[in-house]
C-alpha positions in Angstrom: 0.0 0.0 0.0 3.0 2.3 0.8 5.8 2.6 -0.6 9.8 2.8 1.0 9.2 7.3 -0.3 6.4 7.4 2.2 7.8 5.8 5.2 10.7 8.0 4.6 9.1 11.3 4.3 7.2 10.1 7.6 10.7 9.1 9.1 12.1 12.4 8.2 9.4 14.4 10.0 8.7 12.0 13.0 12.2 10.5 13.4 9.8 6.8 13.9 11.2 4.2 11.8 9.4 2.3 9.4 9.3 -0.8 11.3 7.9 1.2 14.5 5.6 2.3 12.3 3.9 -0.8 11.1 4.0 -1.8 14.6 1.7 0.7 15.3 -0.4 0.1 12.0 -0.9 -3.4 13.4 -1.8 -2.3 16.6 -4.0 0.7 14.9 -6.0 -2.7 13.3 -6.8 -4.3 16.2 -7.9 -1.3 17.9 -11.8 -0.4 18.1 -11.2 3.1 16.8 -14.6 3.6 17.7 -13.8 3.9 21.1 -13.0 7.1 22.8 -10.1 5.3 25.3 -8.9 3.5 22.6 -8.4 6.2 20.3 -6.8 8.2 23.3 -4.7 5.2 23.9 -2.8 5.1 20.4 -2.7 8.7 20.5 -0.8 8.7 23.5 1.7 6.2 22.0 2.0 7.9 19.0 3.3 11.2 21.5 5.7 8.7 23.6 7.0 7.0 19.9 7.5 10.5 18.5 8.5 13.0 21.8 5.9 15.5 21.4 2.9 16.5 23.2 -0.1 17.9 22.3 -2.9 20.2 23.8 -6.1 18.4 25.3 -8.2 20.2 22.9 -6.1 19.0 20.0 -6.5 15.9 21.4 -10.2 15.4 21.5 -10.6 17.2 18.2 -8.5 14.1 17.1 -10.5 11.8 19.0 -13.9 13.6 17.3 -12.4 13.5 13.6 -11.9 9.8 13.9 -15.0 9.4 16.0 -16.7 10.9 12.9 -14.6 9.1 10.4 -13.4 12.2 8.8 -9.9 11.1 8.5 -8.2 11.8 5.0 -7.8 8.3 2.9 -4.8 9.5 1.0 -2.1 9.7 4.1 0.6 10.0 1.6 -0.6 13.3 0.8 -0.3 14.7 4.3 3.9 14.4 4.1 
């Protein structure tokens, strides 16, 4: 689905390598993304994998935007 450009460009922004990465994607899968905690969960690993933090309200307007499934389907385009 993605190719070695796209896990670099997200390597180069996030300093997470690619095999961290589809760590996560696997974990992302088995996750009930419809589930506030869960949601909140894999958004707090994806701070610890990367170092940053982020607001609360940043964080629930990610929570609500997956919530709603308003999440772009074209990744690649975000890096």
């Amino acid at each position: 689905m993605f190719n070695d450009n796209f896990f670099k460009k997200v390597e180069n922004k996030t300093n997470v390598n690619k095999d961290t990465i589809l760590s996560l994607a696997n974990k992302l899968q088995e996750s009930n993304l419809k589930d506030e905690k869960a949601i909140k969960e894999v958004i707090e690993n994806i701070c610890s994998l990367t170092g940053k933090t982020i607001s609360k309200e940043k964080e629930q307007k990610i929570i609500n935007t997956i919530l709603k499934d308003n999440v772009p389907k074209n990744l690649d385009k975000l890096f």
